[in-house]
RONUVO-115257 format. One line per field, with one value per residue: x, y, z of N, C-alpha, C, O in turn. Coordinates in steps of 0.001 Angstrom, whole numbers. Example, Ala and Ser with C-alpha at 12.3 -4.5 7.8 and 13.67 -1.06 7.14 Angstrom:
2
nc1 <- [13190,12850]
nc2 <- [-5690,-2250]
nc3 <- [7800,7080]
cac1 <- [12300,13670]
cac2 <- [-4500,-1060]
cac3 <- [7800,7140]
cc1 <- [13200,12900]
cc2 <- [-3300,30]
cc3 <- [7800,7870]
oc1 <- [14236,13409]
oc2 <- [-3319,1138]
oc3 <- [8465,8039]
This chain:
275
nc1 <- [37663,34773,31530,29579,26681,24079,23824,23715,25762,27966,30556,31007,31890,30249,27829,27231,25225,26209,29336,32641,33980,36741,37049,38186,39235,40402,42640,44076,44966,46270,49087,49727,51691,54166,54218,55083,57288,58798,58988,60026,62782,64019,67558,69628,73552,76001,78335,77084,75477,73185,71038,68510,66774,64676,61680,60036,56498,55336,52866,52625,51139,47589,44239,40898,37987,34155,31345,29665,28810,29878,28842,31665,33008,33666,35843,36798,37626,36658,38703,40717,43751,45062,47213,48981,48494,48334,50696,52738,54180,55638,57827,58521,59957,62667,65266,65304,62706,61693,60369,58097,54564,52312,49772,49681,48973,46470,43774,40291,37766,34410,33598,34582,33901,34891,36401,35519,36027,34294,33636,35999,36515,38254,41648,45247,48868,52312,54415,56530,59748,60948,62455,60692,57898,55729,55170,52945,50023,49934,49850,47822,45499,45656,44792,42306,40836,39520,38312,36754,35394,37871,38363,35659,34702,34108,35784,34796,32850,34473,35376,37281,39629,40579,43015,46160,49333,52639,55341,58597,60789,64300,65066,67269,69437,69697,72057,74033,76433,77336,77437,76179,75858,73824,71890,70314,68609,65067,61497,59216,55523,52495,48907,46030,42905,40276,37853,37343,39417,40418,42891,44342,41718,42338,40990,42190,43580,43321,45900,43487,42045,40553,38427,39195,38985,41329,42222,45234,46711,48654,51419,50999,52497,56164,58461,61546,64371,67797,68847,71287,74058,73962,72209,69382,68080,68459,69350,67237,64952,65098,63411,60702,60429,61396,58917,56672,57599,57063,54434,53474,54148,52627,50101,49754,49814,47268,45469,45559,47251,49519,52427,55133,56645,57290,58192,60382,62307,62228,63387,65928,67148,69552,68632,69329,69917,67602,65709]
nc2 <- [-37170,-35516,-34781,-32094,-31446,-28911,-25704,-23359,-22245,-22587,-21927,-21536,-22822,-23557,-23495,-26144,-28659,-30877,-30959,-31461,-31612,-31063,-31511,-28450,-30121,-32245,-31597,-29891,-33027,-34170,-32947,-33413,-36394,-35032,-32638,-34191,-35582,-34762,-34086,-35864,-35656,-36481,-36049,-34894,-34900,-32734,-34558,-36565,-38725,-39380,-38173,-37435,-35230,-33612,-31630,-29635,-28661,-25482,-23384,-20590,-18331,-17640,-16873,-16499,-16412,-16126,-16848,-15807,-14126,-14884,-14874,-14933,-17282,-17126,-18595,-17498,-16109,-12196,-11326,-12486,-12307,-12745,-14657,-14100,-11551,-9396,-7043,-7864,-9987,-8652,-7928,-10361,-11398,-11778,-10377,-10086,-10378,-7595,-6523,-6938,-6076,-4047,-5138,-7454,-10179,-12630,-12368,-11221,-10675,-8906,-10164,-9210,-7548,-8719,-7538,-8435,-11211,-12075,-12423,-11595,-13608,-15042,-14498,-14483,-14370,-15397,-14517,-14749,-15832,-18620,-20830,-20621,-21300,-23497,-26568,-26765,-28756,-28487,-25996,-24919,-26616,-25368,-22472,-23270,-24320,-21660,-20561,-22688,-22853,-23354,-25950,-27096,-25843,-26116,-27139,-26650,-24234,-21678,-18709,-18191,-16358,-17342,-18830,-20661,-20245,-22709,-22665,-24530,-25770,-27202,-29514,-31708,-34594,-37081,-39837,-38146,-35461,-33282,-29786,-29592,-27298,-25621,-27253,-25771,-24583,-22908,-22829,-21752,-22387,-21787,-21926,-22218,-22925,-23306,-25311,-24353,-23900,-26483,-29220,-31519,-33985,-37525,-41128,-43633,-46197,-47590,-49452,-52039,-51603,-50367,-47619,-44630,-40957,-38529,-35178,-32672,-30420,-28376,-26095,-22650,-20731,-19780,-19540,-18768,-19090,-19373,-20822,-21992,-22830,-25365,-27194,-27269,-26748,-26646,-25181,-25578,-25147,-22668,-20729,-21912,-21284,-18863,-17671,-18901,-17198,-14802,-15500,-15672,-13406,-11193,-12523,-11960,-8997,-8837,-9591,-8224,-8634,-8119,-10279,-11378,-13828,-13424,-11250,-11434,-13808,-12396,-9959,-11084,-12516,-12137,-10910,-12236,-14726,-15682,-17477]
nc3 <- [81118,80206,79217,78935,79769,79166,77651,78461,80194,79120,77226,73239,70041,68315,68806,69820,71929,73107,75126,75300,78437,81174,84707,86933,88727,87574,86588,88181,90041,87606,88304,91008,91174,90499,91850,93995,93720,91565,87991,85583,82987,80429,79019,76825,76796,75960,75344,74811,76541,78552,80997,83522,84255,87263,87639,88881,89734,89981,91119,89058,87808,87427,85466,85834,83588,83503,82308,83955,86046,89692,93338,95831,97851,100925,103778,105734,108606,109499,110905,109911,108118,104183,103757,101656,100658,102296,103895,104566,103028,100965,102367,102563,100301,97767,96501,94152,93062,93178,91333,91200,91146,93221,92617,91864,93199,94650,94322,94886,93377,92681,91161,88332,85392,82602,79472,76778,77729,79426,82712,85145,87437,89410,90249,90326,91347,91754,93869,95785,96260,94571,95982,98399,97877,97493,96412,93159,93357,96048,96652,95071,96557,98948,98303,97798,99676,100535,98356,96354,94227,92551,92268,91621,89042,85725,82323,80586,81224,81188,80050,76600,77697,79811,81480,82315,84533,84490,86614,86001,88249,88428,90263,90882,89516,87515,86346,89061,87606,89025,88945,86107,82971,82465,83683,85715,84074,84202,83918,82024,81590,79452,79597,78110,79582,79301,77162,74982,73513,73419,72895,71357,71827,72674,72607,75139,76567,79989,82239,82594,80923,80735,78226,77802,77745,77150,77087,75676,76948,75207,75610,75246,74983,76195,78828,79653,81913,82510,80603,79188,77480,74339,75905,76018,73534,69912,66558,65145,67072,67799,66130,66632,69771,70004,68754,70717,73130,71977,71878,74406,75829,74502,75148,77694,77837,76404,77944,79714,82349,85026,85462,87552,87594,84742,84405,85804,84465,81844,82434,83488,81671,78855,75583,73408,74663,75311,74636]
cac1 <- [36952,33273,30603,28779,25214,23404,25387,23238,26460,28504,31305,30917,32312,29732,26648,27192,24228,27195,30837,33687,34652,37481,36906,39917,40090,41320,43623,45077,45386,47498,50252,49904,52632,54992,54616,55580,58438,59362,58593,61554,62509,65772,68123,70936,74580,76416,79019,76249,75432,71875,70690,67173,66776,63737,61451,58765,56183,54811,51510,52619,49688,45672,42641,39417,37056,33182,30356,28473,29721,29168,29795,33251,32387,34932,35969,37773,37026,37237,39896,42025,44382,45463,49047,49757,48192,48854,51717,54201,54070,56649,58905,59319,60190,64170,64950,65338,61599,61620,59570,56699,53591,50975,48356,50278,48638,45471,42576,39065,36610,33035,33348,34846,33311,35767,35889,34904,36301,33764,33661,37345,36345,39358,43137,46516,50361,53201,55310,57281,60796,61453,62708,59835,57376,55158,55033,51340,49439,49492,49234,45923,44721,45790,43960,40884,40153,38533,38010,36404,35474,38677,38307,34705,34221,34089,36777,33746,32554,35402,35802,38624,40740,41181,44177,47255,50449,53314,56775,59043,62125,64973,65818,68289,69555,70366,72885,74383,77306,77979,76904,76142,75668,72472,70957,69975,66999,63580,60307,57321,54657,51537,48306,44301,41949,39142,37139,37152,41068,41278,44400,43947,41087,42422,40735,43475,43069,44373,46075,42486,41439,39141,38680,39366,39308,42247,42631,46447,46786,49821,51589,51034,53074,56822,59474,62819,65550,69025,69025,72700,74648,73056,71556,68297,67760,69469,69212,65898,64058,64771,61918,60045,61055,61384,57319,56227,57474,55777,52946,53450,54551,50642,49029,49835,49072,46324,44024,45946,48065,51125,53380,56278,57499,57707,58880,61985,62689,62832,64563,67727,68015,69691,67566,70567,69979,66429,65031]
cac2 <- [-36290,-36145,-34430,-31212,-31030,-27128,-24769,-21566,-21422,-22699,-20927,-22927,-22084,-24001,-23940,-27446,-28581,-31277,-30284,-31905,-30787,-31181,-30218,-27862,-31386,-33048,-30654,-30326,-34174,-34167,-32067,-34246,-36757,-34288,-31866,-34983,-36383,-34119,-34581,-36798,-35374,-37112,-34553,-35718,-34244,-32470,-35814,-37571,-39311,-39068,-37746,-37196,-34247,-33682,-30732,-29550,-27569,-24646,-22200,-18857,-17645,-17835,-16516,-17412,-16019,-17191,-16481,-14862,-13318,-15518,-14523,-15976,-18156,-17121,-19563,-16693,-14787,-11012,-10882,-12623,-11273,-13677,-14634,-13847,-10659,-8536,-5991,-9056,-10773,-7701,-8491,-11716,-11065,-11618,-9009,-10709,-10624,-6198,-5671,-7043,-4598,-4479,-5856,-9164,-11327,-13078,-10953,-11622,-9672,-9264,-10661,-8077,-7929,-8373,-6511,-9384,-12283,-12823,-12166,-11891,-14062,-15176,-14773,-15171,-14264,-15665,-13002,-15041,-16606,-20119,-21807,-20275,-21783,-24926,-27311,-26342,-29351,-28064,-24459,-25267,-27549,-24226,-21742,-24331,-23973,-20742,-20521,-23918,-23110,-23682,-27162,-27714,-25559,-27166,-25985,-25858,-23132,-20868,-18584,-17988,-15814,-17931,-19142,-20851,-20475,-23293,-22379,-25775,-25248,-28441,-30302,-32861,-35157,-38812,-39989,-36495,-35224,-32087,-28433,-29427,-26249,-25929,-28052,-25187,-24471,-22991,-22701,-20731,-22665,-21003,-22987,-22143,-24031,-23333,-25707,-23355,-23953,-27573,-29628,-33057,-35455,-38689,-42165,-44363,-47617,-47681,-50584,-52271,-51619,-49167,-46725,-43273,-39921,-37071,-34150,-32068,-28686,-28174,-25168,-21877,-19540,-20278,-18268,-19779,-18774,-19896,-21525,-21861,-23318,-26186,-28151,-27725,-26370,-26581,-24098,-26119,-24563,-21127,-19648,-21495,-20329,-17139,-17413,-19286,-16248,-13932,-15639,-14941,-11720,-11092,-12635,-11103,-7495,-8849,-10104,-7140,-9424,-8354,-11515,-11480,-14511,-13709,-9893,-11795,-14719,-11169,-9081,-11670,-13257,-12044,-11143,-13378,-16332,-15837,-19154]
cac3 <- [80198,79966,78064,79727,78773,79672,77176,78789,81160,78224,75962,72425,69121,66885,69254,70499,72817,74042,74906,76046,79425,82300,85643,87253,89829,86971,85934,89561,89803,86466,88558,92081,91632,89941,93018,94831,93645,89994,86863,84970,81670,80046,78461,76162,77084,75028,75063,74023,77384,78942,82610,84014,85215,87601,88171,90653,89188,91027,90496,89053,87556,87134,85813,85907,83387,83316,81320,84175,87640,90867,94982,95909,99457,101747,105123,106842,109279,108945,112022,109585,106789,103290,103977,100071,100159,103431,103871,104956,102006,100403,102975,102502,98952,97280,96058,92781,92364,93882,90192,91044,91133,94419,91965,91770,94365,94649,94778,94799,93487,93070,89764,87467,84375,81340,77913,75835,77773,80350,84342,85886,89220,90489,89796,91257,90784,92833,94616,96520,95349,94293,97876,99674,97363,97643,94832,92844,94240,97243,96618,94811,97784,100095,97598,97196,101100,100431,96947,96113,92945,92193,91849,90892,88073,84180,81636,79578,81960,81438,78739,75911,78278,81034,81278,83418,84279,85267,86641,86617,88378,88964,91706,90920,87501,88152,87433,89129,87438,89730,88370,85164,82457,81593,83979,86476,83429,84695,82530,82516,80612,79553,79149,77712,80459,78585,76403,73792,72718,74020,71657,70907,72196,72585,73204,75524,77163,81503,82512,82900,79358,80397,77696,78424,76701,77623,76166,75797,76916,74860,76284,73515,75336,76960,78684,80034,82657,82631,79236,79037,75758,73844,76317,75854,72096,68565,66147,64859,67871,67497,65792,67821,71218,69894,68335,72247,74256,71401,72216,75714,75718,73558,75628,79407,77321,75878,79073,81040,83954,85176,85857,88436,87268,83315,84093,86263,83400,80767,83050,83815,80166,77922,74367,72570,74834,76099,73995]
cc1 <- [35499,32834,29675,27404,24396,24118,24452,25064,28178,28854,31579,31518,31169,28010,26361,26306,25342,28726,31359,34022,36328,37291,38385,40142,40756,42167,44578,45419,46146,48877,50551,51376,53763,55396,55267,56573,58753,58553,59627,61803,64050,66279,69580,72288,75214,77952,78168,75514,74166,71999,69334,66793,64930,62914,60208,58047,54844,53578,52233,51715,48449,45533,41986,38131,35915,32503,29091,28742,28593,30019,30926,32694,33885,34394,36481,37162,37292,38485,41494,42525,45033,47138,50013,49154,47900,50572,53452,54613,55420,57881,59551,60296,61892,63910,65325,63662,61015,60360,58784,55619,53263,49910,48197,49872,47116,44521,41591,38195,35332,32676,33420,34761,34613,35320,35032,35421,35576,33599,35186,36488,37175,40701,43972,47950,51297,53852,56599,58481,60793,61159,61585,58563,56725,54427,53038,50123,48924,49359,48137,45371,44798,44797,42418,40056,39168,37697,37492,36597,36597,39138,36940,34162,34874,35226,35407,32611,33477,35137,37082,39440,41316,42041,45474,48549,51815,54689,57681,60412,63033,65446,66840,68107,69950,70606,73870,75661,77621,76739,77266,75847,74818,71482,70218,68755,65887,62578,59311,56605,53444,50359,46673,43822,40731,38622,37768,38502,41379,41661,43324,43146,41114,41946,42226,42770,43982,44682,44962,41805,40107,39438,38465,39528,40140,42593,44335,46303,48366,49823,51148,51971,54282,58064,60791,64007,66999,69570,70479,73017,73609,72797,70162,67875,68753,69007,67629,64971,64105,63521,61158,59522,60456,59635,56843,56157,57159,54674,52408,53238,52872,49719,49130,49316,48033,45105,44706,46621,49701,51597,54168,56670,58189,58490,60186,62856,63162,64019,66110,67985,68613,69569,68534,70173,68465,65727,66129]
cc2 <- [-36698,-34433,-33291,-30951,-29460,-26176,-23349,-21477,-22044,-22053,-22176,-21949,-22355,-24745,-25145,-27504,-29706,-30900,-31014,-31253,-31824,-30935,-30126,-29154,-31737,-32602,-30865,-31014,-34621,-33658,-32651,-35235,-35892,-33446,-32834,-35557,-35872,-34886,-35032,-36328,-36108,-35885,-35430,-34408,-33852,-33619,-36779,-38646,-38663,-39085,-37458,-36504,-34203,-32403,-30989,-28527,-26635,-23333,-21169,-17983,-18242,-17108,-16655,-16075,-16921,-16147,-15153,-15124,-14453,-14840,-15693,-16114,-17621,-17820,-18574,-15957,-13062,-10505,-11692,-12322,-12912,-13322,-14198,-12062,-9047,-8003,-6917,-9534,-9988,-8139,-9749,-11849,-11309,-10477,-9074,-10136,-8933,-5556,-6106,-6266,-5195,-4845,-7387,-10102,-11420,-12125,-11434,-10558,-10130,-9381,-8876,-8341,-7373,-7570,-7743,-10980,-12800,-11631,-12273,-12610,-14079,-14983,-14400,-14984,-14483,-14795,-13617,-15740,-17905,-21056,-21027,-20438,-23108,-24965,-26836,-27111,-28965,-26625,-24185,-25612,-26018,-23252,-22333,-23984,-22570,-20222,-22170,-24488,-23845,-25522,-27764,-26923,-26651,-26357,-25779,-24490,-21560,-20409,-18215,-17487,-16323,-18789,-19532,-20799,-21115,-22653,-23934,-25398,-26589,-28518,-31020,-33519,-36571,-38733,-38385,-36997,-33877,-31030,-28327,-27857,-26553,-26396,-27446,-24216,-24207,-22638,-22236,-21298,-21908,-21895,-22188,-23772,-23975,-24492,-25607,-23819,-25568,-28390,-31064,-33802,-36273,-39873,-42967,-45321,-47576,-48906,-51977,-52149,-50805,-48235,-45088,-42306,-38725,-36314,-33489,-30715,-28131,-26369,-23976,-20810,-19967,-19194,-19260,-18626,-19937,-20957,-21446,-22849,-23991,-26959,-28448,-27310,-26306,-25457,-24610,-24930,-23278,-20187,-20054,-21783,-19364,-16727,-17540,-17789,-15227,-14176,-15468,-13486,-11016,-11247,-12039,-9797,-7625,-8931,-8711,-7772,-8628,-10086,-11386,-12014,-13988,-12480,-10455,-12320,-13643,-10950,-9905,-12686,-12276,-11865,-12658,-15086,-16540,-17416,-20155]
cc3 <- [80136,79280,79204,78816,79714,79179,77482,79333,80263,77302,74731,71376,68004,67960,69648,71646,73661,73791,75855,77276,80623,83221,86314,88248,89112,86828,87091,89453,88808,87578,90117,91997,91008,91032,93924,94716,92360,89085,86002,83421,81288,78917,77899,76361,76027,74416,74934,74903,77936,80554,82524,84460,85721,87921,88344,89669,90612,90487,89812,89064,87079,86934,85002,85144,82965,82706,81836,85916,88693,91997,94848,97568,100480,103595,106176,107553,108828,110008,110794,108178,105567,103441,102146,99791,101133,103068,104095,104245,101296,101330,103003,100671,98429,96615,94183,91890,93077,92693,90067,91926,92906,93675,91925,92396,93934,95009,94459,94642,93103,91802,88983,85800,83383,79812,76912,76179,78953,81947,84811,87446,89574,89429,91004,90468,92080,92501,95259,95558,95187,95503,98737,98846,98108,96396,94386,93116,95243,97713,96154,95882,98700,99566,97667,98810,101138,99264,96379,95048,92045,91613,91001,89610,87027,83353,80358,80052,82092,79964,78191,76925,79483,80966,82653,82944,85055,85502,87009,86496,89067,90122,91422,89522,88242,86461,88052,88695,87889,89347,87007,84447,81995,82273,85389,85655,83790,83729,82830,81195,80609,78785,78923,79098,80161,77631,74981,72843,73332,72502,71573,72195,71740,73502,73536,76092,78641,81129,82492,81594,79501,79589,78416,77517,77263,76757,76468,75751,76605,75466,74559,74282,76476,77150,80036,81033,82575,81751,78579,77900,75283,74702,76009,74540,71025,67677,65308,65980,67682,67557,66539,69046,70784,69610,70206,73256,73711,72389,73330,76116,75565,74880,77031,79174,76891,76707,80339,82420,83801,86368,86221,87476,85617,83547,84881,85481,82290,81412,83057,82634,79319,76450,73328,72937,75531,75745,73625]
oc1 <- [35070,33489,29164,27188,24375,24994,24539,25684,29287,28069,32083,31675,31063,27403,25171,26412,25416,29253,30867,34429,36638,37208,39309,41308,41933,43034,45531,46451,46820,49831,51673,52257,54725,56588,56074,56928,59141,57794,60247,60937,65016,65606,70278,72065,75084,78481,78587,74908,74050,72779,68907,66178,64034,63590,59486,58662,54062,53689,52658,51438,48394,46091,42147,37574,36072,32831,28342,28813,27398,31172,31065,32137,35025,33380,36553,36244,38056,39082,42708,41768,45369,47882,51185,49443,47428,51366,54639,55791,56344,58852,60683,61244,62490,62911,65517,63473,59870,59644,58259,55761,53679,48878,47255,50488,46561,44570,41738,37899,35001,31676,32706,35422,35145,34247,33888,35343,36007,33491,35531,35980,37406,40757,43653,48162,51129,54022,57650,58281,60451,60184,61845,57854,57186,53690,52143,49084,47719,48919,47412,44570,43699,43836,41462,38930,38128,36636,38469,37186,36394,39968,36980,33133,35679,35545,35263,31782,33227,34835,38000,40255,42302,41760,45638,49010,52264,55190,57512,61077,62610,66096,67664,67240,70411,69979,74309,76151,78249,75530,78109,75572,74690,70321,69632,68095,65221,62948,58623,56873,53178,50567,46309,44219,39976,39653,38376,38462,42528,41079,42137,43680,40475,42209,43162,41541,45210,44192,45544,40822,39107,40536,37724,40143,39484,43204,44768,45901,49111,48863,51051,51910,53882,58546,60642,64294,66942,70465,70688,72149,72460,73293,69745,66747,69884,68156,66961,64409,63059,62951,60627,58474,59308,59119,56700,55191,56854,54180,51222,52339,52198,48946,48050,48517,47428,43994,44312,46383,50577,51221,54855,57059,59380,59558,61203,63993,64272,65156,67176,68882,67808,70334,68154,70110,68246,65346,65829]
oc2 <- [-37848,-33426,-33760,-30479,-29341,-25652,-22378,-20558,-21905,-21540,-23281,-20739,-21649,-25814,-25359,-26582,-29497,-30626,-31258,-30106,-33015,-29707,-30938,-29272,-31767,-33465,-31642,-30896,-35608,-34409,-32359,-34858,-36626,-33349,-32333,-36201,-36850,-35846,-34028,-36676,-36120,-35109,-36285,-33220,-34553,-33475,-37937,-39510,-37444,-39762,-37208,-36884,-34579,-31801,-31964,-27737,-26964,-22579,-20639,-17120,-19263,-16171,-16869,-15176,-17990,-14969,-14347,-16118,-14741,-14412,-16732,-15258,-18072,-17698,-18877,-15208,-12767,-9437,-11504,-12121,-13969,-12348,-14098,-11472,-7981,-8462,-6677,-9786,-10763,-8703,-10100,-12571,-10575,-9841,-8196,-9719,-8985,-4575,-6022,-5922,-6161,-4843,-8180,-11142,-10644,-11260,-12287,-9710,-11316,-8863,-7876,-9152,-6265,-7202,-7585,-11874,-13796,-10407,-13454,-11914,-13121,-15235,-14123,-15331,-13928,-14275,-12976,-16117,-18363,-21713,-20914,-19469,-23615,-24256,-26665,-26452,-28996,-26191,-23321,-24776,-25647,-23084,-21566,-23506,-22564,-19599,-22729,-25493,-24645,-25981,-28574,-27381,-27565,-25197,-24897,-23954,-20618,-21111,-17926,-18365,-15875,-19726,-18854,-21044,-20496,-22088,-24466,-24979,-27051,-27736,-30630,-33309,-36830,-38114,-37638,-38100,-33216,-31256,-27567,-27022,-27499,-26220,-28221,-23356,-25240,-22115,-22340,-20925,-21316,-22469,-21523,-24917,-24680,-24619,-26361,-24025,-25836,-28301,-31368,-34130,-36512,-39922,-43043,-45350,-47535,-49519,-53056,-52873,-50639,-47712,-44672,-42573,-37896,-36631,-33826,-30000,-27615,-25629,-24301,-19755,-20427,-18398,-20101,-17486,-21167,-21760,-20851,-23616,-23622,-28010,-29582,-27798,-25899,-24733,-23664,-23946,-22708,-19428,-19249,-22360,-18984,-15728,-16532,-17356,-14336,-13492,-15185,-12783,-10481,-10465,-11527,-9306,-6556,-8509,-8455,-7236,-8590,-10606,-11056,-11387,-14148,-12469,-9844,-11853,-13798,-11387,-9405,-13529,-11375,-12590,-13710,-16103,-17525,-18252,-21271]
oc3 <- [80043,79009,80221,77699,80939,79867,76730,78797,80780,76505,74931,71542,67001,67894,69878,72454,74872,72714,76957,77094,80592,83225,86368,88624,89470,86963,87130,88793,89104,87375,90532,92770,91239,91325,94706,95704,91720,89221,85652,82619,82051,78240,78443,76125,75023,73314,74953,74271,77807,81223,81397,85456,84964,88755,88140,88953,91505,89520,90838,89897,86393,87505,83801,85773,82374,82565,81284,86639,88641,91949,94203,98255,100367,104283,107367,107220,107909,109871,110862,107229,106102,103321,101783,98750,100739,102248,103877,104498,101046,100826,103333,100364,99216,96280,93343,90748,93528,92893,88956,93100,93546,94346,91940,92164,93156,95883,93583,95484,93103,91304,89057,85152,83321,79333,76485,75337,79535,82026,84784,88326,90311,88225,92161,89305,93166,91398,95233,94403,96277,95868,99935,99118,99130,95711,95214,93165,95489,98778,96646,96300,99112,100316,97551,98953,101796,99310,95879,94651,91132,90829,90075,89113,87207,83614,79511,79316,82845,78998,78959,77207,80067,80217,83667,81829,86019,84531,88106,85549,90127,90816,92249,88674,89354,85601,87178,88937,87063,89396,86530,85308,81218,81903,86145,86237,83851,82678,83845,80053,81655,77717,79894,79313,80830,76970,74222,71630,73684,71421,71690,73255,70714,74704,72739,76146,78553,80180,82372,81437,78803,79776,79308,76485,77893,75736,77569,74832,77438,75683,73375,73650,77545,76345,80922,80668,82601,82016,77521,77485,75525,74298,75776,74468,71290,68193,64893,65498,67371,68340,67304,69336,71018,70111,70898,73884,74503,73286,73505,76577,76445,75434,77329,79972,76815,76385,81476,83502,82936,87418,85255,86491,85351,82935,84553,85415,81782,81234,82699,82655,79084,75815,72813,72246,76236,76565,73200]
């Protein structure tokens, strides 16, 4: 975490001449060893016995609003076509995921000016299914090759509406007990990368006693597949679940995205057992 000084190209709430920032590297680098080997969450059994289950998290969605429209650099030639956003891309498709639009993919424009949230520069919606995925690490690093920005902008450069979104879907539980219930769980988190809405800044100390300041981009918006009995919620959570994928729901109508992933996670829950 560091301190951005020049608030011309700065979204502030209280005119701050300094502001906390992130840049999207860091952000990436948060999600590096996770694409590489899961992310470990422990999950208590309904016999009362603990497992680890592990998941991979993968891009779903971006976008990128700024304060004030820039060219997007492109590496490609014009002989060649974006493998996420040519006529092939549908074909590769399950047919699980048949309800997602032709708007859905990465698109680049020439900076599309928003209603009150800025410049749309860049965004992004995965199309493709699950197993034909690559973990979000390295679907950033693939995206970043032509889109740079993608890594060196500030989150204090972004405004309110820009926004991400994770899909974490399991691999494996140590110690395995088979085809547990429940433990085939996927998640659509929804995150502010802006400044503007960042959670708690906290001073920490590394190993090394260097001090350090990280901020939490608690999720505000969550939507769940295959949320089977009580494994993962008690009747405590409820409301809110049920508030999270409000807040979801709001916000995809609110910045105008259609989302594959969240219209698949609706479509095949259940309203009863969606949270």
């Amino acid at each position: 975490m560091d301190c951005f000084q020049g608030p011309n190209d700065v979204w502030q709430l209280d005119k701050k001449d300094v502001v906390d920032y992130f840049t999207l590297q860091d952000l990436w680098e948060h999600y590096s060893e996770s694409s590489a080997y899961g992310l470990s969450v422990p999950v208590r059994l309904e016999n009362g016995k603990f497992i680890t289950q592990h998941f991979v998290p993968y891009l779903s969605a971006i976008q990128i609003y700024t304060s004030k429209a820039f060219s997007i650099p492109r590496s490609m030639g014009s002989d060649e076509t974006d493998s996420w956003s040519d006529d092939s891309t549908a074909e590769k498709l399950s047919r699980s995921w048949d309800a997602a639009s032709d708007d859905s993919f990465l698109q680049d424009f020439d900076s599309v000016p928003g209603k009150q949230g800025g410049y749309l520069n860049f965004q992004y919606s995965e199309w493709d299914p699950p197993y034909e995925r690559i973990p979000l690490a390295d679907k950033v690093a693939e995206l970043a090759q032509d889109y740079p920005y993608l890594t060196s902008l500030k989150s204090a450069e972004l405004s309110p509406s820009s926004w991400l979104s994770v899909a974490w879907y399991p691999i494996y539980h140590i110690p395995y007990h088979g085809n547990l219930k429940g433990t085939c769980a996927c998640f659509l988190t929804y995150h502010s990368i802006s400044s503007v809405f960042q959670d708690k800044i906290v001073q920490c100390k590394d190993e090394d006693a260097t001090r350090t300041t990280t901020v939490a981009l608690s999720p505000f918006g969550l939507a769940t597949y295959r949320m089977e009995g009580k494994l993962w919620r008690t009747a405590a959570d409820t409301k809110l679940s049920d508030d999270l994928y409000g807040a979801a729901s709001s916000w995809l109508k609110q910045v105008g995205a259609h989302h594959p992933d969240f219209n698949f996670f609706t479509s095949h829950t259940s309203p009863g057992i969606r949270l």
